[in-house]
N, CA, C and O atoms as CSV, one atom per row, in Angstrom:
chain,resi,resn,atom,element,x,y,z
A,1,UNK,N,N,46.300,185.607,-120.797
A,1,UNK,CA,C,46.740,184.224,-120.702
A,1,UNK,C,C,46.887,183.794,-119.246
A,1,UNK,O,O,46.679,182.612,-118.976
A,2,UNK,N,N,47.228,184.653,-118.285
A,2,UNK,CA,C,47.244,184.260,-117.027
A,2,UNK,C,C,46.397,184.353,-116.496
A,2,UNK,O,O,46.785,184.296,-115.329
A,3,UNK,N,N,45.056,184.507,-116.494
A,3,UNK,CA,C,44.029,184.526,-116.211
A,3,UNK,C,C,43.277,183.519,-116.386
A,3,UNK,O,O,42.348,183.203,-115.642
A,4,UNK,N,N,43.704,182.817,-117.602
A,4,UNK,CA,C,43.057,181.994,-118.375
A,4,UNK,C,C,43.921,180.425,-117.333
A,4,UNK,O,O,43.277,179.456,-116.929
A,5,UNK,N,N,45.145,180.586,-117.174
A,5,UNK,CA,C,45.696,179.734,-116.314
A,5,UNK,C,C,45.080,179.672,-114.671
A,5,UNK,O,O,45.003,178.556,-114.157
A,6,UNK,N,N,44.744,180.615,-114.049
A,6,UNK,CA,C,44.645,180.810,-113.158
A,6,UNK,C,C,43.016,180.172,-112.878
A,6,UNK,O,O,42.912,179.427,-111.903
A,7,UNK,N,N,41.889,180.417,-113.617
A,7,UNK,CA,C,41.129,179.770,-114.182
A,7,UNK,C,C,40.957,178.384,-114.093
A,7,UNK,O,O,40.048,177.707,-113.612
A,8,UNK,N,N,41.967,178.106,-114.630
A,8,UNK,CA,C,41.845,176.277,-114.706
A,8,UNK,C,C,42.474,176.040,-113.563
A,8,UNK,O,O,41.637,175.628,-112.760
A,9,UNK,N,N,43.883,176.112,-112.929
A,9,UNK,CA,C,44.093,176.056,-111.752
A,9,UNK,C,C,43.048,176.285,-110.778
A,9,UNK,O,O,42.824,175.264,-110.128
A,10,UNK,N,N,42.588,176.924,-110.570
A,10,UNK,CA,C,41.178,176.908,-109.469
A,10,UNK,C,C,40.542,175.649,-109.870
A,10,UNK,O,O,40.822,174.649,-109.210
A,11,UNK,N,N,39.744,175.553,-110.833
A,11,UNK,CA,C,38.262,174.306,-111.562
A,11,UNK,C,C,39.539,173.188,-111.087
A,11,UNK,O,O,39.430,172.711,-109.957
A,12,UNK,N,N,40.442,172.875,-111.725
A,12,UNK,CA,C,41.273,171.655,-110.997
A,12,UNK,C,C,41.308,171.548,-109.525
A,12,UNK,O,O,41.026,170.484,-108.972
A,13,UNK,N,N,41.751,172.946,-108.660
A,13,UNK,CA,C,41.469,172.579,-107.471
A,13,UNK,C,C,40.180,172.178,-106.723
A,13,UNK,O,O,40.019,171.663,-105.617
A,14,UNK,N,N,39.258,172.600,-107.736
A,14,UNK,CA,C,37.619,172.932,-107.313
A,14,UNK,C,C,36.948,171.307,-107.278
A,14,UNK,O,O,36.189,170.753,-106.484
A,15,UNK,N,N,37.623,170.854,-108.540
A,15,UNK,CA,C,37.130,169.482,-108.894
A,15,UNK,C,C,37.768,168.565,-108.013
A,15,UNK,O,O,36.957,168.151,-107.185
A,16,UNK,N,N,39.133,167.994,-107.841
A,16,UNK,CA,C,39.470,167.718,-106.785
A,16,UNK,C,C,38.845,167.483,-105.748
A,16,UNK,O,O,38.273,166.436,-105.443
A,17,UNK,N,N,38.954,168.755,-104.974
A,17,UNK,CA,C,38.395,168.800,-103.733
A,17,UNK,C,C,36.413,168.356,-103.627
A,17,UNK,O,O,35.861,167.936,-102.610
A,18,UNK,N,N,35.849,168.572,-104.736
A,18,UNK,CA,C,34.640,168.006,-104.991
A,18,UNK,C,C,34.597,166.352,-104.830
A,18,UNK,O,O,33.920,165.781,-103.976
A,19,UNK,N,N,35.381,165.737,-105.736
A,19,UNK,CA,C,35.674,164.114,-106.039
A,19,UNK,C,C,36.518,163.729,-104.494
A,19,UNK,O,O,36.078,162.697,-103.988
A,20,UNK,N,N,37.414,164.267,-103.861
A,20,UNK,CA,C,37.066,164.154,-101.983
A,20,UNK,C,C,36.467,164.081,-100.851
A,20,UNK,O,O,36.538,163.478,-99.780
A,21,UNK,N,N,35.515,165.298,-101.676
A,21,UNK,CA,C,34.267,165.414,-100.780
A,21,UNK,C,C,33.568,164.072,-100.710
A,21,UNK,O,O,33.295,163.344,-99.755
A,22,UNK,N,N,33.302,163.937,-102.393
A,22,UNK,CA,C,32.337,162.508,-102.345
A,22,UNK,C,C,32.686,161.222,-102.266
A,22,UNK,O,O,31.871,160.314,-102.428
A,23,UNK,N,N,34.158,161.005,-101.961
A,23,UNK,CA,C,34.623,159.630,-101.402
A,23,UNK,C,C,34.738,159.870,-99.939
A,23,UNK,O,O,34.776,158.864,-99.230
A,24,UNK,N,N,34.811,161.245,-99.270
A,24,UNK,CA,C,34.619,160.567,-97.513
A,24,UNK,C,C,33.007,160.940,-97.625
A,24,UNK,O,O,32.463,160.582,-96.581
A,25,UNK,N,N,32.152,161.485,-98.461
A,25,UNK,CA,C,30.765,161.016,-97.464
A,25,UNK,C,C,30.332,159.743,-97.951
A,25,UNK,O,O,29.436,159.096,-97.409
A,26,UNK,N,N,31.059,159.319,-99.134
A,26,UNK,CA,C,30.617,157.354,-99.227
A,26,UNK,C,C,31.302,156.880,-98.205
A,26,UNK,O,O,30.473,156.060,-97.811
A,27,UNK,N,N,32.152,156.783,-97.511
A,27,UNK,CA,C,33.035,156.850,-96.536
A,27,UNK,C,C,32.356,156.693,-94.911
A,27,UNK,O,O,32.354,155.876,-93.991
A,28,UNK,N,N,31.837,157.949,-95.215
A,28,UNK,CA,C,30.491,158.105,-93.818
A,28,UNK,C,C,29.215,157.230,-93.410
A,28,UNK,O,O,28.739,156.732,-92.390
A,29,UNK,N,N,28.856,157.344,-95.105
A,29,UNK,CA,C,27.530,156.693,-95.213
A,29,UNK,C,C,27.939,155.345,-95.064
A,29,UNK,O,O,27.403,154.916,-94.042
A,30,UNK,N,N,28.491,154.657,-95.490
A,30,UNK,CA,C,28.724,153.028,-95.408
A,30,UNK,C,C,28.989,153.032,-93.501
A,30,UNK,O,O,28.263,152.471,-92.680
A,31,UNK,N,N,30.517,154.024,-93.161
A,31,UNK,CA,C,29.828,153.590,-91.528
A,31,UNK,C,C,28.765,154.035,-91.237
A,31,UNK,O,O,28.793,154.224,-90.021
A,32,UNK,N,N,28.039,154.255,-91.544
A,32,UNK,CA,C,26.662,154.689,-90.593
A,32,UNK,C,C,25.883,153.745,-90.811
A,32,UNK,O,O,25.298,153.420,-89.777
A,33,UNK,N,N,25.418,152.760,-92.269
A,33,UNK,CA,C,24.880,152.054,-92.876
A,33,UNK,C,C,25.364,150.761,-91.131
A,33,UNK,O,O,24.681,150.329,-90.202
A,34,UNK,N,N,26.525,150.651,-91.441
A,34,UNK,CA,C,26.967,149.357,-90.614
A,34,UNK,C,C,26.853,149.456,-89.471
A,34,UNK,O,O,26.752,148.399,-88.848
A,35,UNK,N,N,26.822,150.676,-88.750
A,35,UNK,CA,C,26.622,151.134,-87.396
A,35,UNK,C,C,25.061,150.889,-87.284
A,35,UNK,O,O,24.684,150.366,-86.235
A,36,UNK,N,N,24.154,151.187,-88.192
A,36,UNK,CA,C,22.793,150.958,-88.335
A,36,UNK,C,C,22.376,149.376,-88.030
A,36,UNK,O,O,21.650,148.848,-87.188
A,37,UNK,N,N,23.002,148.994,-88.875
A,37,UNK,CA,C,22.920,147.325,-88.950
A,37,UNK,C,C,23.318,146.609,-87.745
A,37,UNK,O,O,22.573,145.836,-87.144
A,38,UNK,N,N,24.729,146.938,-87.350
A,38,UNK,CA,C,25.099,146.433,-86.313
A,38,UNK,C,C,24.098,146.987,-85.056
A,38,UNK,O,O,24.049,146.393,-83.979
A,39,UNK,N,N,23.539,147.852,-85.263
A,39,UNK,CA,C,22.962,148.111,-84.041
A,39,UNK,C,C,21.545,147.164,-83.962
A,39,UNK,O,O,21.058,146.645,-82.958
A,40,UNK,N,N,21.052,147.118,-85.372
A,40,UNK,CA,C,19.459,146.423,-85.518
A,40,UNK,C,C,19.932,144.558,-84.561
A,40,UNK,O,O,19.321,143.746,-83.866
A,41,UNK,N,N,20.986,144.667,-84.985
A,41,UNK,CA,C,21.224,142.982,-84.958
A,41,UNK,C,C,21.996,142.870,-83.116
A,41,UNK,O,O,21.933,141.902,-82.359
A,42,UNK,N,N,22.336,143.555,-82.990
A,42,UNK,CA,C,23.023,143.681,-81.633
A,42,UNK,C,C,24.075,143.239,-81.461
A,42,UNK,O,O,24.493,143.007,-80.327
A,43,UNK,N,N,24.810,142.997,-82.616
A,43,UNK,CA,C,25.844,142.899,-82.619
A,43,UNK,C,C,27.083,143.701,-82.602
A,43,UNK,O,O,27.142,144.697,-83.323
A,44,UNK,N,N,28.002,143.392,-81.910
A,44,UNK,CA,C,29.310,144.148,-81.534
A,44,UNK,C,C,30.756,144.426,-82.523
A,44,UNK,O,O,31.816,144.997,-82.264
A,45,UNK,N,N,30.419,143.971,-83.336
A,45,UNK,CA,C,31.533,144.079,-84.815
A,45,UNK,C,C,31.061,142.857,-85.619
A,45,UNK,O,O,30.247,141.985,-85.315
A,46,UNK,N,N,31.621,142.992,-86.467
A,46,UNK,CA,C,31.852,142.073,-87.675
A,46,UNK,C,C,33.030,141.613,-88.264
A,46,UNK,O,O,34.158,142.074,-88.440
A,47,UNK,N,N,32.194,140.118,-88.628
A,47,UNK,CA,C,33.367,139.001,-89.192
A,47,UNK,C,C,34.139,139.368,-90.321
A,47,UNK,O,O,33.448,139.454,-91.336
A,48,UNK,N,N,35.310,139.605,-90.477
A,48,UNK,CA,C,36.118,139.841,-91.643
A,48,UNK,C,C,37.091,138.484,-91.695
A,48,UNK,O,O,37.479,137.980,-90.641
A,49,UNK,N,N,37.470,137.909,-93.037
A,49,UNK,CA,C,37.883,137.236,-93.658
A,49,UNK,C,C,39.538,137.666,-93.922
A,49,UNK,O,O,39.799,138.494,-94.795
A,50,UNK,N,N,40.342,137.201,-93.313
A,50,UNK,CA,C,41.546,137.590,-93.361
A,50,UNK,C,C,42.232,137.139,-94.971
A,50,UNK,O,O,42.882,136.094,-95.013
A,51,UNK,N,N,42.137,137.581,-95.663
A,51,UNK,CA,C,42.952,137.103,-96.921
A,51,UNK,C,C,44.387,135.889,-97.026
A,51,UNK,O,O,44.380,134.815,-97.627
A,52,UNK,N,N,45.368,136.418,-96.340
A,52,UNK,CA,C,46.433,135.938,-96.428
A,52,UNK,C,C,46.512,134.679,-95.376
A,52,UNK,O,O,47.393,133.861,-95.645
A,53,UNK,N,N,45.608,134.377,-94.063
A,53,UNK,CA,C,45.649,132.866,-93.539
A,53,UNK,C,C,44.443,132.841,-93.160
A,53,UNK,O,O,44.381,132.572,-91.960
A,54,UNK,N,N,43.165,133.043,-93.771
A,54,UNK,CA,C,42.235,132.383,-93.888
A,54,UNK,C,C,41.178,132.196,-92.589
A,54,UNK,O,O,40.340,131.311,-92.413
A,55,UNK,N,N,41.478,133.198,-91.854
A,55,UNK,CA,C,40.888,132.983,-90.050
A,55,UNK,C,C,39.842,134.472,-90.512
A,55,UNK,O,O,39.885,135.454,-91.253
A,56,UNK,N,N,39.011,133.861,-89.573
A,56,UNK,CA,C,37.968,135.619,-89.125
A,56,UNK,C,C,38.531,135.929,-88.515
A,56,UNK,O,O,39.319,135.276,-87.831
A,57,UNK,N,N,38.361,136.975,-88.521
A,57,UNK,CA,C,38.559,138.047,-86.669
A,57,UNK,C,C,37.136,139.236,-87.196
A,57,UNK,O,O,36.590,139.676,-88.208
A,58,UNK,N,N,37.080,139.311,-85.755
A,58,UNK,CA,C,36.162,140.604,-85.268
A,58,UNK,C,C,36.816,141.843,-85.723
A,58,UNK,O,O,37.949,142.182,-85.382
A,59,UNK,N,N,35.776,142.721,-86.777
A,59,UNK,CA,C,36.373,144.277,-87.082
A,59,UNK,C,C,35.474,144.710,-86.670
A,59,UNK,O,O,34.388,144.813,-87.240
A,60,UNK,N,N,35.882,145.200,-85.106
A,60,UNK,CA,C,34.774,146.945,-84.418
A,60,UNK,C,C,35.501,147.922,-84.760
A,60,UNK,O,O,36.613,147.953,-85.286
A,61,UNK,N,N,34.743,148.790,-84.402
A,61,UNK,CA,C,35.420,150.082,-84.878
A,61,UNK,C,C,36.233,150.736,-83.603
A,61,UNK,O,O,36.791,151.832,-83.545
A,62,UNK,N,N,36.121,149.735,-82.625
A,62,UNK,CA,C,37.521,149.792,-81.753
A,62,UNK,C,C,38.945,149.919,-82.431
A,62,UNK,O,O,39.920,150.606,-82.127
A,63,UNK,N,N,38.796,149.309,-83.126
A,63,UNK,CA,C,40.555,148.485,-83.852
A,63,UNK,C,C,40.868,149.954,-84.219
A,63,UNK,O,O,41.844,150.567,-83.787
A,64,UNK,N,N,39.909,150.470,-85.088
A,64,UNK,CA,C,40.845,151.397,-86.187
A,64,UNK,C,C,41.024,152.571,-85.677
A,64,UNK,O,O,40.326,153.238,-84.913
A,65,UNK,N,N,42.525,152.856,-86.417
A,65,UNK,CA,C,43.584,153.511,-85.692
A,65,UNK,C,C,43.114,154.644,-86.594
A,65,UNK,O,O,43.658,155.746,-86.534
C-alpha cells in the first residue's frame, strides 16, 4: 500500500511540474513571438490599454519587474 501511495505522489508531482513546464514555455514563446514582431516593425514597446482609466501607455520589457 505504500508503494502504491508513493507512486501516485511522484505522477502528481511529475504531472504538475509537466503542466509548469508548459505554461512558462507558452510564456517564452509569446515573448519571443513579440520580441520578433517588435523587432520586424522597429518598434520599441507596445500600446497597452489601461483598463481602469482608459489611457495607453507603452509596455517594454523595461517596466517588468
Amino acid at each position: 500500500m505504500a508503494q502504491l501511495l508513493l507512486l501516485v505522489a511522484v505522477g502528481l508531482v511529475g504531472w504538475m511540474g509537466y503542466k509548469r513546464f508548459l505554461k512558462e514555455a507558452e510564456r517564452v514563446r509569446n515573448s519571443v513571438k513579440k520580441a520578433q514582431k517588435e523587432s520586424e516593425t522597429g518598434a520599441t514597446g507596445t500600446l497597452v490599454k489601461d483598463p481602469k482609466t482608459g489611457e495607453y501607455r507603452v509596455d517594454s520589457p523595461d517596466d517588468k519587474v
